[in-house]
C-alpha positions as protocol buffer text, in pm:
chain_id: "A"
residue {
  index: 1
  type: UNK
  ca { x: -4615 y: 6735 z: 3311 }
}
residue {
  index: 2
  type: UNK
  ca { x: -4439 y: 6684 z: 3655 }
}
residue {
  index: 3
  type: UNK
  ca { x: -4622 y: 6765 z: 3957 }
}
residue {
  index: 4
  type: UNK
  ca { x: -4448 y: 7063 z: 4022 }
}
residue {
  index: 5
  type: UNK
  ca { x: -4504 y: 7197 z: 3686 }
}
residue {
  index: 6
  type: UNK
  ca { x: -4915 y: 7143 z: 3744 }
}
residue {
  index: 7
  type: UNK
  ca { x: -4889 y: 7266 z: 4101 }
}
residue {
  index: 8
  type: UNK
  ca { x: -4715 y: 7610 z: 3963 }
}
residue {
  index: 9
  type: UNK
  ca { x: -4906 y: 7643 z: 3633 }
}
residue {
  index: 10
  type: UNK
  ca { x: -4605 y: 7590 z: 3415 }
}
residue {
  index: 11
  type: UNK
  ca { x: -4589 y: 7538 z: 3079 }
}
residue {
  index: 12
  type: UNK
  ca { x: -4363 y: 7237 z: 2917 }
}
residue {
  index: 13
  type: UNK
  ca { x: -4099 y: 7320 z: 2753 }
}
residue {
  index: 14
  type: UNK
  ca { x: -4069 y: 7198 z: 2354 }
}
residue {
  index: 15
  type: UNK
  ca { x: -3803 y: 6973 z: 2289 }
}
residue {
  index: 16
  type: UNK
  ca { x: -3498 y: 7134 z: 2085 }
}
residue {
  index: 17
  type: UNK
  ca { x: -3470 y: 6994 z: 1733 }
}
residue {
  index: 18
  type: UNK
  ca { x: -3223 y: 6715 z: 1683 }
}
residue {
  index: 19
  type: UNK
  ca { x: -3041 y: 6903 z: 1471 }
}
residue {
  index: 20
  type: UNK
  ca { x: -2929 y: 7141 z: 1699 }
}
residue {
  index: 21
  type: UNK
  ca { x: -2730 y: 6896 z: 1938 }
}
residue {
  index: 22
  type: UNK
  ca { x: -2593 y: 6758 z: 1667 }
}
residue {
  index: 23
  type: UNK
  ca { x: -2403 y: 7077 z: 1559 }
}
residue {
  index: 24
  type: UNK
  ca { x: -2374 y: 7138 z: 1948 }
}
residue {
  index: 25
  type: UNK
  ca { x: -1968 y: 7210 z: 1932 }
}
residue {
  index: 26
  type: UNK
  ca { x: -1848 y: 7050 z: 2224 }
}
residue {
  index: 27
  type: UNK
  ca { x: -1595 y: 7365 z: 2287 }
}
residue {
  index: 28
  type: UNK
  ca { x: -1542 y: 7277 z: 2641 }
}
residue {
  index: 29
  type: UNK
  ca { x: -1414 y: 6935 z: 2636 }
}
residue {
  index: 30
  type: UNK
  ca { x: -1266 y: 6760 z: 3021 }
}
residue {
  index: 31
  type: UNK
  ca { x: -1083 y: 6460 z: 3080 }
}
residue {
  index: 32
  type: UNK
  ca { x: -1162 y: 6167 z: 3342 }
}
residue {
  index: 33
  type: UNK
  ca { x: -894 y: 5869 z: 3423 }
}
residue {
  index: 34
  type: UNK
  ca { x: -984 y: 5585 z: 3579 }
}
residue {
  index: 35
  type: UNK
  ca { x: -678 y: 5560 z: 3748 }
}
residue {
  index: 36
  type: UNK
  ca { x: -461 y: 5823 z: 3988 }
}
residue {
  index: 37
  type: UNK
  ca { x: -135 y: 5723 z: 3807 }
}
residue {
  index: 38
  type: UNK
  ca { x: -266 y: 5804 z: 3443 }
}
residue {
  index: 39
  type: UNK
  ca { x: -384 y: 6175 z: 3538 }
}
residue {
  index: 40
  type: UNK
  ca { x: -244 y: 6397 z: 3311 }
}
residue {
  index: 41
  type: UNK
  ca { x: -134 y: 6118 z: 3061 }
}
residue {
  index: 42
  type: UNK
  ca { x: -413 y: 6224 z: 2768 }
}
residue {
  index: 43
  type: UNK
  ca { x: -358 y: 5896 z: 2597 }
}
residue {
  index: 44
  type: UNK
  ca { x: -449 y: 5686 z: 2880 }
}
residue {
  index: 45
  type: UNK
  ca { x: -784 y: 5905 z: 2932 }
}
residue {
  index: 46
  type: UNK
  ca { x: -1069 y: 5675 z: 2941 }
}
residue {
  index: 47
  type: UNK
  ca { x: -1362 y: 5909 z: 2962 }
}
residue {
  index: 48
  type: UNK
  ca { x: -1415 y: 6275 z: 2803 }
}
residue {
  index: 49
  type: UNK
  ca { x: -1667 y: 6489 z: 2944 }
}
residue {
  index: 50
  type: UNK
  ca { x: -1835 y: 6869 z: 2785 }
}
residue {
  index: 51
  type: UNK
  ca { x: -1835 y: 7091 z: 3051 }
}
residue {
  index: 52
  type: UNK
  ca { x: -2077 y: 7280 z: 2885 }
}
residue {
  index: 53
  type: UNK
  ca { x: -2329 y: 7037 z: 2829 }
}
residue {
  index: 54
  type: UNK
  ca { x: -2229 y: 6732 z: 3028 }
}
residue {
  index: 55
  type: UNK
  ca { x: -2200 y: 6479 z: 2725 }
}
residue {
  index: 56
  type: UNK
  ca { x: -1939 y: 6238 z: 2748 }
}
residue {
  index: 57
  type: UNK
  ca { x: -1772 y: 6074 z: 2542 }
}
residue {
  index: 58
  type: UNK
  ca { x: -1515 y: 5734 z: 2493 }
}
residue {
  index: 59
  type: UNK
  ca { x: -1140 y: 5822 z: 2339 }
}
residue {
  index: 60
  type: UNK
  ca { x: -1222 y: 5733 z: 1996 }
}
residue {
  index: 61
  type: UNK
  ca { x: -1572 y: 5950 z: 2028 }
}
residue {
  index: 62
  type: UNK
  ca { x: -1377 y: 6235 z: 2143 }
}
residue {
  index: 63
  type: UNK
  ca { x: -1150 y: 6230 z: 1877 }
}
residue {
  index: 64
  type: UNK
  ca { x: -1392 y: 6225 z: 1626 }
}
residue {
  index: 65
  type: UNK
  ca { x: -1591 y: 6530 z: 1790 }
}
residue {
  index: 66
  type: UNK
  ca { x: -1263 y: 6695 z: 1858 }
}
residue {
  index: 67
  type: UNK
  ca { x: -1187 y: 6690 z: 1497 }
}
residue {
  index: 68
  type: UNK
  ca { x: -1492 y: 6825 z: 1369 }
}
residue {
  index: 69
  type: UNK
  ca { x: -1501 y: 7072 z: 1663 }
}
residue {
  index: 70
  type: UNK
  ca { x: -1171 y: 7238 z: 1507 }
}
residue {
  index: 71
  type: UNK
  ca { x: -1323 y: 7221 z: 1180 }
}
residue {
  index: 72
  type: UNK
  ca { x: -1651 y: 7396 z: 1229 }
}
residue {
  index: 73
  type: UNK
  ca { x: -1448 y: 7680 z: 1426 }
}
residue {
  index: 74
  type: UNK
  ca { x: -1213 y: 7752 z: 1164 }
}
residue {
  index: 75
  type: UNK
  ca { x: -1509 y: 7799 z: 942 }
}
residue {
  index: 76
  type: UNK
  ca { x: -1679 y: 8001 z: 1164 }
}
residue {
  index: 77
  type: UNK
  ca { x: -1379 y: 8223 z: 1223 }
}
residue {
  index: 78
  type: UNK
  ca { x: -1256 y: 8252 z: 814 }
}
């Protein structure tokens, strides 16, 4: 427990299951260039950031959680 936590009596959170961020669906997807000429180029995006959660991700990563993003909505949505 931090010291702030003992100085104001709080209790400590529990951890959330690993489950749960694994199904976390990364609605809210930004994303960061490395260079001023490639902004707004999506293929030359080197970085991928949640705004929601602040995860980031490489290109291929994003992809990947892109893709199953999509998926998991249309299913929710049916």
């Amino acid at each position: 427990m931090s010291f702030l936590g003992r100085l104001f009596k709080r209790e400590e959170q529990p951890e959330a299951p690993a489950e749960a961020t694994e199904l976390y669906p990364h609605t809210a997807i930004s994303l960061r260039w490395e260079n001023a000429d490639d902004v707004g180029d999506d293929k030359r995006a080197t970085r991928f950031d949640c705004t929601a959660c602040g995860a980031s991700f490489m290109p291929e990563e994003a992809e990947r959680v892109r893709a199953e993003t999509g998926q998991r909505l249309k299913e929710t949505f049916r």
